[in-house]
Z-matrix of the N, CA and C atoms (Angstrom, degrees):
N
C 1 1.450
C 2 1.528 1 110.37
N 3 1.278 2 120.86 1 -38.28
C 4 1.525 3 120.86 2 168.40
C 5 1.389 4 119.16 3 -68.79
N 6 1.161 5 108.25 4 -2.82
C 7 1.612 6 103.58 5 -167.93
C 8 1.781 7 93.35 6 -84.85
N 9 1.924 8 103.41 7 -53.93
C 10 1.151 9 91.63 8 -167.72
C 11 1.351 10 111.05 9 -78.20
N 12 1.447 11 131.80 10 0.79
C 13 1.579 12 110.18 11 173.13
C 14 1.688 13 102.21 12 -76.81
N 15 1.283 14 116.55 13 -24.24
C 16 1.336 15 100.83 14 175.84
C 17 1.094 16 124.62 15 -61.55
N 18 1.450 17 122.08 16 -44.13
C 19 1.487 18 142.79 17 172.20
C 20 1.531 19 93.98 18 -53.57
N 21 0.814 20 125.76 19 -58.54
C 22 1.703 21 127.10 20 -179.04
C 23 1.485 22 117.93 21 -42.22
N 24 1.180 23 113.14 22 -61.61
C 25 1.727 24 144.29 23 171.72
C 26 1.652 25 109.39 24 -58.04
N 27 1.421 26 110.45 25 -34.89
C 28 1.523 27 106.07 26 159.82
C 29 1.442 28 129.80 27 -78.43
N 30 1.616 29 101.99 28 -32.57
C 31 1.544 30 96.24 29 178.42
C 32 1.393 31 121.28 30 -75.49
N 33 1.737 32 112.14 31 -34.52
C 34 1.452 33 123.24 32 177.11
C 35 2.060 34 93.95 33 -52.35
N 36 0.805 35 106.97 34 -46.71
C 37 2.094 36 100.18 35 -167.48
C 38 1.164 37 98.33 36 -89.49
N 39 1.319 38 140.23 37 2.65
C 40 1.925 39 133.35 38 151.89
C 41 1.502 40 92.53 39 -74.93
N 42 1.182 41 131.28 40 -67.75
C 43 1.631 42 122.32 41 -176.05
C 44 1.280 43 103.39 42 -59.72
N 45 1.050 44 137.87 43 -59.16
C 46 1.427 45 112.00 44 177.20
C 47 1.805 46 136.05 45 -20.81
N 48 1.665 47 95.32 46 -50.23
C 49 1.459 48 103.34 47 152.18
C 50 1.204 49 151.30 48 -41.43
N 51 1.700 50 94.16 49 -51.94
C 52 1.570 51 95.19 50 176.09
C 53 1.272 52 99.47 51 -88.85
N 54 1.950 53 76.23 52 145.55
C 55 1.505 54 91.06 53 172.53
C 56 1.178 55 143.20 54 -60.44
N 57 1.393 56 156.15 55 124.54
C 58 1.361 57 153.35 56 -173.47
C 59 1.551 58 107.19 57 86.21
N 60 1.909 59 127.98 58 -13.43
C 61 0.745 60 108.98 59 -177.53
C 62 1.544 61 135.75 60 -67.07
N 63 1.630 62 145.25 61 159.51
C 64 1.135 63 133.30 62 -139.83
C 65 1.549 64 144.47 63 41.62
N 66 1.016 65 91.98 64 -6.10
C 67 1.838 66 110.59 65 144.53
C 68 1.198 67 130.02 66 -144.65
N 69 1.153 68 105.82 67 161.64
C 70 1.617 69 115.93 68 -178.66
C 71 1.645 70 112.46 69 -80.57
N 72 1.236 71 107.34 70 109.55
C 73 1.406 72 120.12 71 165.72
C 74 1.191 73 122.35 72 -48.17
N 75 1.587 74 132.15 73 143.86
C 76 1.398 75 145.63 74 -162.51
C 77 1.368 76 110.79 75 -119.93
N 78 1.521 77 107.93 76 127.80
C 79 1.913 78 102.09 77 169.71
C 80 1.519 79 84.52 78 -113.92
N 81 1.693 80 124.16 79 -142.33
C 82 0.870 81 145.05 80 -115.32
C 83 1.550 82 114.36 81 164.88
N 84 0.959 83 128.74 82 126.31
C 85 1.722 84 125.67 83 140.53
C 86 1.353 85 108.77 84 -92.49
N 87 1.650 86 118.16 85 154.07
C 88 1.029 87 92.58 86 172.55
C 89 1.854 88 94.24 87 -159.04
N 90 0.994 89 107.31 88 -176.43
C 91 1.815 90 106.86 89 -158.20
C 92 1.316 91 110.95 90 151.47
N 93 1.585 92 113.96 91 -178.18
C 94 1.431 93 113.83 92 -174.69
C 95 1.461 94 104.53 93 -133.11
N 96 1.571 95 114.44 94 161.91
C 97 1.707 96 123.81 95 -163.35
C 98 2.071 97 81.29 96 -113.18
N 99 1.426 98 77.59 97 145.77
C 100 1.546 99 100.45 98 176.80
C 101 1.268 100 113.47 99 -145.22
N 102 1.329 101 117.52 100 160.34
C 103 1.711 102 133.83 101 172.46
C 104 1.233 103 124.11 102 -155.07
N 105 1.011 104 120.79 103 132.44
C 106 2.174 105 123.51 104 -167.67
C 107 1.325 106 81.52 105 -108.13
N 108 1.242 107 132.22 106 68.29
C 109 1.753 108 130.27 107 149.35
C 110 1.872 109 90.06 108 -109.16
N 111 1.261 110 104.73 109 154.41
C 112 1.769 111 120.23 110 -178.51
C 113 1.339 112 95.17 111 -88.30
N 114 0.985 113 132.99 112 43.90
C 115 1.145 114 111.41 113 174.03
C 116 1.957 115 114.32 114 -139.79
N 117 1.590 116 106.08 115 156.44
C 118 1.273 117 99.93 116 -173.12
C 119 1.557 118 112.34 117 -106.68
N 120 1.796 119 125.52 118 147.27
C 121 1.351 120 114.54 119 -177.19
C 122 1.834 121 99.02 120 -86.82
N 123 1.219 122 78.55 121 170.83
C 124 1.817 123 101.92 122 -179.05
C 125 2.323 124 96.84 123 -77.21
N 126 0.977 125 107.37 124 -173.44
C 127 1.436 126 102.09 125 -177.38
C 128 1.364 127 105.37 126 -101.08
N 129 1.391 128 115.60 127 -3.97
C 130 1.664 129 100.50 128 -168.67
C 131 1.555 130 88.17 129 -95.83
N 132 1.057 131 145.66 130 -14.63
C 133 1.727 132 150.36 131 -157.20
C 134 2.095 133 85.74 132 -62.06
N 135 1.545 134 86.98 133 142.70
C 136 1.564 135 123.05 134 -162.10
C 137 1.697 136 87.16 135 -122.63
N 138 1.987 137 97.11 136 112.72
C 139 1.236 138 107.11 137 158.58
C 140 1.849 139 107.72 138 -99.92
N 141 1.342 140 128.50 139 -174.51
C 142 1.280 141 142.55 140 -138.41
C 143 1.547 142 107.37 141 156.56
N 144 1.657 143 81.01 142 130.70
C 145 1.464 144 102.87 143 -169.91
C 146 1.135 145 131.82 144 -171.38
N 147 1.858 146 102.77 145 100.65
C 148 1.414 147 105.14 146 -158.90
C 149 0.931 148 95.16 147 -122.88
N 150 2.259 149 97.71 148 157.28
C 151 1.325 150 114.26 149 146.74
C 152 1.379 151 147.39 150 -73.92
N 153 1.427 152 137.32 151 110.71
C 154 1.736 153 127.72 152 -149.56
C 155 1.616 154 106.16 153 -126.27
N 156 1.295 155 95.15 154 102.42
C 157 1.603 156 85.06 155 169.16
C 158 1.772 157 122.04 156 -73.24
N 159 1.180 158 113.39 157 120.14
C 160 1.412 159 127.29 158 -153.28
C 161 1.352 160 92.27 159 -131.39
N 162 0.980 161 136.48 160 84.16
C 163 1.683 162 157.25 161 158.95
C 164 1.417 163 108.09 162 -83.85
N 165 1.408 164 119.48 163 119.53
C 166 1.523 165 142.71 164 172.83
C 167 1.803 166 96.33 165 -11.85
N 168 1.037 167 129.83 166 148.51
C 169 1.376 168 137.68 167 131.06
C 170 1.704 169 99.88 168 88.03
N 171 1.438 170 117.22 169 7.49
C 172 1.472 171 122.39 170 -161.90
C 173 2.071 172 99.27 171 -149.58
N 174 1.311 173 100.84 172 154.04
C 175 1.735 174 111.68 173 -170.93
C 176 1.599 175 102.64 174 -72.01
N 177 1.058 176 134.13 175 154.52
C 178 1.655 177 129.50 176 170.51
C 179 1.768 178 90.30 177 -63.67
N 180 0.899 179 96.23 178 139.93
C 181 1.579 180 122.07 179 157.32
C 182 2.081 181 109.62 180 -119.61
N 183 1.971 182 86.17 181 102.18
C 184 1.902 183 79.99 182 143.32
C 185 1.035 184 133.13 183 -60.90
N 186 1.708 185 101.45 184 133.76
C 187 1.606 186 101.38 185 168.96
C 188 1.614 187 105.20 186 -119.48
N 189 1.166 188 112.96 187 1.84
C 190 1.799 189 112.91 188 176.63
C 191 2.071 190 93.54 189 -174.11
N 192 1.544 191 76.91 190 162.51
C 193 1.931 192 99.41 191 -150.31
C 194 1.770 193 88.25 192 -141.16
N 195 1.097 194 94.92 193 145.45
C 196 2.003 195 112.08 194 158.53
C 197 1.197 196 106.27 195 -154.21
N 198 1.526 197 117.64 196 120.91
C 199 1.555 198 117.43 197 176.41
C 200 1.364 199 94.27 198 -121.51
N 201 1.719 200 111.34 199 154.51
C 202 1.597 201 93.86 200 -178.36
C 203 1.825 202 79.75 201 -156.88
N 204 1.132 203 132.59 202 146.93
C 205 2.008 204 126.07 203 171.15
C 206 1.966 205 98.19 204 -100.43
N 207 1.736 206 89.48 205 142.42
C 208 1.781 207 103.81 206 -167.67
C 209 1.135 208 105.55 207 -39.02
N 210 1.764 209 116.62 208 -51.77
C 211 1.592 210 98.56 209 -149.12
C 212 1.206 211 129.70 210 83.01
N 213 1.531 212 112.22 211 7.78
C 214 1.572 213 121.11 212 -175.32
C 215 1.307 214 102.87 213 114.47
N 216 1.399 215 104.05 214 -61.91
C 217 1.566 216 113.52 215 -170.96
C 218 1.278 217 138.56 216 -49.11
N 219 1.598 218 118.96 217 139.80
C 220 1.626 219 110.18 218 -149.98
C 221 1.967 220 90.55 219 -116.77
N 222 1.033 221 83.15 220 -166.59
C 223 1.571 222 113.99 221 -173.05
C 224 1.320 223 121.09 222 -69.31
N 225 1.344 224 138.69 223 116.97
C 226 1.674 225 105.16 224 36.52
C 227 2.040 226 95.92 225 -94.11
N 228 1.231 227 107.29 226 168.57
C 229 1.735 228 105.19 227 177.74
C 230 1.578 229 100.55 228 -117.10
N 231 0.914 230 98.19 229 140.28
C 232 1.802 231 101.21 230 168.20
C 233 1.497 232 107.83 231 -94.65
N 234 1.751 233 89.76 232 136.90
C 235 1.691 234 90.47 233 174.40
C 236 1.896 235 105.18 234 -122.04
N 237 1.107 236 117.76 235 177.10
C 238 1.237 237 149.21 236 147.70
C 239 1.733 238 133.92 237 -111.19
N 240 1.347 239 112.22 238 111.24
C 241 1.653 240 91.23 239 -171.79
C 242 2.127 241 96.81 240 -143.48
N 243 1.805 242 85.22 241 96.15
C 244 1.351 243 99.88 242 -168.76
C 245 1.596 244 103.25 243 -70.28
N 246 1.510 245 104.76 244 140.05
C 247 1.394 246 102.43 245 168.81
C 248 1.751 247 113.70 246 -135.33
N 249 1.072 248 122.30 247 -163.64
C 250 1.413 249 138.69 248 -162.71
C 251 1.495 250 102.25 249 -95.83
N 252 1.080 251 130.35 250 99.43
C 253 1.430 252 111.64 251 169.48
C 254 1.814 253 125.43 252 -64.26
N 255 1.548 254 90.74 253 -7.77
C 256 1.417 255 98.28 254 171.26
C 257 1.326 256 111.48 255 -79.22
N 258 1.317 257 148.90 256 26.97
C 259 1.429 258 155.85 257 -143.32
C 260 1.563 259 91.85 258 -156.15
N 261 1.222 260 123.84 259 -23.07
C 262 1.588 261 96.60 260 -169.61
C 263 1.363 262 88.26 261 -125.80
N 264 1.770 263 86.56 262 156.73
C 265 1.069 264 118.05 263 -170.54
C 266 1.706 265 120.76 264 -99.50
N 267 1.452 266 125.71 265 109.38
C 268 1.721 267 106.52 266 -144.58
C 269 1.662 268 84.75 267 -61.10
N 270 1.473 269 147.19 268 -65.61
C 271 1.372 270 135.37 269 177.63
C 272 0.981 271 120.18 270 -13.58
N 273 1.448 272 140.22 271 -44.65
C 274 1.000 273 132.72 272 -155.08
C 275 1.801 274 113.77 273 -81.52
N 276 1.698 275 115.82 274 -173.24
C 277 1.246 276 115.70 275 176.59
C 278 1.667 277 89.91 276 -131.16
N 279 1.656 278 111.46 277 137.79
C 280 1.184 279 129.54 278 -167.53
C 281 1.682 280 98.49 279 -119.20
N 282 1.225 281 120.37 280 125.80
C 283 1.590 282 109.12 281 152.08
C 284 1.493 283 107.99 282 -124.19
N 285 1.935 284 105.93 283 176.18
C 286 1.392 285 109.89 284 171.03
C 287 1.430 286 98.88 285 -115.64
N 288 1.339 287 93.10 286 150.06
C 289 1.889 288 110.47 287 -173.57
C 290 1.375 289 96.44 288 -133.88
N 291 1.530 290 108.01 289 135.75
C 292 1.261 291 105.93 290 169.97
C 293 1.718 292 122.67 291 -132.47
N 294 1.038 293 130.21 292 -171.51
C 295 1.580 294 117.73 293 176.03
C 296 1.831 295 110.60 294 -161.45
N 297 1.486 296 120.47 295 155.80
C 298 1.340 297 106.20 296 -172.42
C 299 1.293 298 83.72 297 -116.48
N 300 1.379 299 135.78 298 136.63
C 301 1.680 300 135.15 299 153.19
C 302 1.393 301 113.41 300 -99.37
N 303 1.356 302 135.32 301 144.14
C 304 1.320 303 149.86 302 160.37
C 305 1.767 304 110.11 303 -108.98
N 306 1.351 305 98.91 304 111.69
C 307 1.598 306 96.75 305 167.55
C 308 1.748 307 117.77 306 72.42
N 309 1.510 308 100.95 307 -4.89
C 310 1.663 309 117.57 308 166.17
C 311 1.411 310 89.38 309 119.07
N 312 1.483 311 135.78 310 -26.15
C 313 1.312 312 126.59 311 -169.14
C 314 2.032 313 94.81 312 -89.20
N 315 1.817 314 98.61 313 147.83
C 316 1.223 315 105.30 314 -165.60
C 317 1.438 316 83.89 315 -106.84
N 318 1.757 317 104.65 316 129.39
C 319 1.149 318 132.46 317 170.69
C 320 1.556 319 123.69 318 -90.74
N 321 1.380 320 113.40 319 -35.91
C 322 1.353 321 122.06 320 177.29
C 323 1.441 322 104.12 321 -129.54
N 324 1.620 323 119.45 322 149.95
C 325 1.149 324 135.28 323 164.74
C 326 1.564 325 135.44 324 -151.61
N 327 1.348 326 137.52 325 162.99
C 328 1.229 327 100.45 326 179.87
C 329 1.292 328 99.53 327 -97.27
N 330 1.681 329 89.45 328 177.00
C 331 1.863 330 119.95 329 -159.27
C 332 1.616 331 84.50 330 -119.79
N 333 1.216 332 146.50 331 9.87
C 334 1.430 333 136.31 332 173.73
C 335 1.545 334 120.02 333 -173.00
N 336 1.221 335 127.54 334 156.37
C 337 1.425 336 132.62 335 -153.74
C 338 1.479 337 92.47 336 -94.03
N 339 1.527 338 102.79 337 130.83
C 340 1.502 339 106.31 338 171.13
C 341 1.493 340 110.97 339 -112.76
N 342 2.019 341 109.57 340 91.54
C 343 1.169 342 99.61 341 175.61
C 344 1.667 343 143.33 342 -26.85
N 345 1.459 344 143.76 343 148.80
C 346 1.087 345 134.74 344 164.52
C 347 1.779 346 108.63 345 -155.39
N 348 1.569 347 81.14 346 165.24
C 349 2.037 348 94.16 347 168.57
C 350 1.683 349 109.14 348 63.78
N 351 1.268 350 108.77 349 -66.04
C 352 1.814 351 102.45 350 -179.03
C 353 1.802 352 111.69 351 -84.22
N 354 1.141 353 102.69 352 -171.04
C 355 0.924 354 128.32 353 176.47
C 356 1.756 355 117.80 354 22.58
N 357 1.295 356 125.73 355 68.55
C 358 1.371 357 123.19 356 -161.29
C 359 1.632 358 126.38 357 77.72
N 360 1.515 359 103.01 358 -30.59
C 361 1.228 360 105.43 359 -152.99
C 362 1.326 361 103.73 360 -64.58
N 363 1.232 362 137.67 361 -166.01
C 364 1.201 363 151.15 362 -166.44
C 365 1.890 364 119.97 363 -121.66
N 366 1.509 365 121.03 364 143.43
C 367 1.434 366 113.54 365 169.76
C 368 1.031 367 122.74 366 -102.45
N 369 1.519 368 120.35 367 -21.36
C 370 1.318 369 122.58 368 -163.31
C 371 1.516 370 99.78 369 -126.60
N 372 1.661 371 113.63 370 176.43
C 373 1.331 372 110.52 371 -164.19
C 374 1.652 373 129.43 372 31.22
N 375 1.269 374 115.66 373 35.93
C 376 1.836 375 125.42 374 -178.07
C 377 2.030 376 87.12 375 -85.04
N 378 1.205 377 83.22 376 122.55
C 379 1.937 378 95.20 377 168.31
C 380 1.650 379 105.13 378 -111.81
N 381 1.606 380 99.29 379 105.56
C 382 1.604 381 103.62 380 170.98
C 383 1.481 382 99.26 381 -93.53
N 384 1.689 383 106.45 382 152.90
C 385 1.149 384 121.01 383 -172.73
C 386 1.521 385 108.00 384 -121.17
N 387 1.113 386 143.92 385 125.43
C 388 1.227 387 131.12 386 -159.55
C 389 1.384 388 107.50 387 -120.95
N 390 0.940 389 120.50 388 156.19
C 391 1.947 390 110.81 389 176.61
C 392 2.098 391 124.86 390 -120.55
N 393 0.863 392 88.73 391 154.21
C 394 2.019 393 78.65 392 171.52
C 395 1.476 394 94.97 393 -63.45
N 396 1.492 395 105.54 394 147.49
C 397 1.322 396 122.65 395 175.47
C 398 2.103 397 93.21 396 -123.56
N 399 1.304 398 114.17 397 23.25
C 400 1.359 399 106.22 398 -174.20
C 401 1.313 400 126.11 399 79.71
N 402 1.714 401 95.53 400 179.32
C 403 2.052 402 91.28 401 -161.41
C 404 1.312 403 70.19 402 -97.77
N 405 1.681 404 118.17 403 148.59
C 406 1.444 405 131.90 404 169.65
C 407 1.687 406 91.88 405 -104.73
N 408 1.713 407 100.82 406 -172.10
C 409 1.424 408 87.11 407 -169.38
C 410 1.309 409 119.24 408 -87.05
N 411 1.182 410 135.35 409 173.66
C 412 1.497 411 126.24 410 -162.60
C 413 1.526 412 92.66 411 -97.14
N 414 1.421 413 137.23 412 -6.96
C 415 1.395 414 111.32 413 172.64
C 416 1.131 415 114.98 414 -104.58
N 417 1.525 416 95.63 415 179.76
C 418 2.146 417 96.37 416 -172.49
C 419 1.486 418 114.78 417 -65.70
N 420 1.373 419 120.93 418 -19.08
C 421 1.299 420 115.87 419 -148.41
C 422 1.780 421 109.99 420 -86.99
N 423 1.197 422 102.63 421 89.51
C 424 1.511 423 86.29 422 165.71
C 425 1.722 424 91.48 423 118.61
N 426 1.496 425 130.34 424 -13.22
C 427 1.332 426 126.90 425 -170.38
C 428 1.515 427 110.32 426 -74.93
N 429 1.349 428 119.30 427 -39.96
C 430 1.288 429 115.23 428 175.94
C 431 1.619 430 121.98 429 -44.15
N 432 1.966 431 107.42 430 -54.14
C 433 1.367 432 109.12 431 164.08
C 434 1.410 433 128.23 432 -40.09
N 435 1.168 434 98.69 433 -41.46
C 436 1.968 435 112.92 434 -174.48
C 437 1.573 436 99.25 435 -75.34
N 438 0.860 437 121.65 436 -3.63
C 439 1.434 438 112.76 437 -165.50
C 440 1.938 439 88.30 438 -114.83
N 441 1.169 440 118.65 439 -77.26
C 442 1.274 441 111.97 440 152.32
C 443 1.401 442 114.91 441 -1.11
N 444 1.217 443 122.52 442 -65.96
C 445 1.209 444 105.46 443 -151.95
C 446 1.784 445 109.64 444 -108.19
N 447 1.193 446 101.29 445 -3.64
C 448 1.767 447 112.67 446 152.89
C 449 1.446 448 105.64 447 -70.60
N 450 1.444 449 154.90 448 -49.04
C 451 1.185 450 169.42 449 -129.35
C 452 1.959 451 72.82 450 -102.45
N 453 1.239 452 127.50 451 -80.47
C 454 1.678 453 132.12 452 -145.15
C 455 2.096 454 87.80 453 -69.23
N 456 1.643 455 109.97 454 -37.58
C 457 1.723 456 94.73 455 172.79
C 458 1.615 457 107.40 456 -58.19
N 459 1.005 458 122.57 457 -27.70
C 460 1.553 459 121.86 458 -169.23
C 461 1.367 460 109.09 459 -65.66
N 462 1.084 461 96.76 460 -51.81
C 463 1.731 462 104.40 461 176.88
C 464 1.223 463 120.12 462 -41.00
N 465 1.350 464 82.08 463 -88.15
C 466 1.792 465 93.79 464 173.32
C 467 1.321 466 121.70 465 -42.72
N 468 1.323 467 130.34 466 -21.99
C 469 1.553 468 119.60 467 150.09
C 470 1.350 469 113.23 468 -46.62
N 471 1.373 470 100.16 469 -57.42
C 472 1.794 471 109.48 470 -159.64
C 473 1.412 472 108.63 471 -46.93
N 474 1.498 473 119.25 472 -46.44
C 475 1.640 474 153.86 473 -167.48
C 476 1.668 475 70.81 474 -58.19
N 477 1.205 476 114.72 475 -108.27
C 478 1.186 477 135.10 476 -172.35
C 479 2.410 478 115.09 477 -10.43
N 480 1.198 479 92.69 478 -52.03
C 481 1.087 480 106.04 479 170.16
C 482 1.331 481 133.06 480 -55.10
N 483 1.365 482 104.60 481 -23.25
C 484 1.755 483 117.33 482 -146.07
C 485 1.732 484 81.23 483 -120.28
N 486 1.334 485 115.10 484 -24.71
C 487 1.559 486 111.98 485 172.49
C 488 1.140 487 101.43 486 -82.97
N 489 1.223 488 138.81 487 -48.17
C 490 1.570 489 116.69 488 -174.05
C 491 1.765 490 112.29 489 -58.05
N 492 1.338 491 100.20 490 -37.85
C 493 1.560 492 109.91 491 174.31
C 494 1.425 493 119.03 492 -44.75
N 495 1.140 494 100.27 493 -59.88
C 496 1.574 495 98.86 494 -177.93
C 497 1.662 496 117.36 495 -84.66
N 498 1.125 497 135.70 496 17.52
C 499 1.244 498 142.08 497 111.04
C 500 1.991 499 81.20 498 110.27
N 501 1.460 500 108.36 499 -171.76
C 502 1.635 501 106.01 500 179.71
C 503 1.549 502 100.84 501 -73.26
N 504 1.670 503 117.87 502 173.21
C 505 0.929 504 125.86 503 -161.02
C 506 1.796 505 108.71 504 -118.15
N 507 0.506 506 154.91 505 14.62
C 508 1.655 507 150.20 506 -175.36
C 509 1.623 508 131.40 507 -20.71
């Protein structure tokens, strides 16, 4: 019985060593959100910025998020949005989507899927471009849905987009 707790007690402090061993190590995409609207946000405005695996014929699924509010600060913003490499799938197709909210209502969003991580695509330096999605209404009632469901039109572009991209399948 002592032998194997020793044997036990040695292997637990060999993994200890290596690096990353017993967990799954984390990268990142990372890049900055932009918009060519003239206009400037207030400081409390809430950027967002996720990773969605959005594979042909299926809904984006997040698999990693970074929300962070300006602070004054305007455009373009650099983000970071570390994820699990144990979460992706090398098959799969990954994009980043992002959105600007003011006051909880989402003012900017994107209009197209910005591949990442698989298939060629890229992690670092990715420039999302986001667009006005319009003045929603200025009261509470009912903005979250509208916003919701501008966020699910986005998608389904992206979905849509990323299928014409990758051309028929054979």
């Amino acid at each position: 019985m002592t032998v194997v707790r020793a044997t036990l007690g040695l292997l637990a402090a060999l993994l200890l060593l290596i690096p990353g061993a017993g967990r799954a190590q984390g990268t990142a995409v990372t890049g900055t959100i932009n918009y060519t609207a003239r206009s400037a946000l207030p400081a409390t405005a809430q950027v967002t910025v996720q990773i969605a695996r959005a594979d042909p014929g299926t809904f984006p699924q997040v698999v990693a998020e970074q929300r962070f509010i300006t602070n004054g600060a305007q455009v373009p913003f650099r983000f970071t949005v570390p994820y699990d490499p144990a979460r992706i799938d090398p098959n799969g197709t990954y994009i980043i989507q992002g959105s600007i909210a003011v006051n909880g209502t989402i003012r900017f969003a994107t209009a197209q899927p910005f591949p990442v991580i698989t298939r060629g695509a890229p992690v670092t330096g990715v420039a999302v471009t986001v667009v006005q999605v319009g003045d929603l209404p200025a009261s509470s009632a009912g903005t979250g849905m509208l916003a919701l469901a501008g966020l699910l039109g986005a998608a389904f572009v992206g979905v849509r987009l990323l299928r014409r991209a990758a051309g028929p399948r054979g």
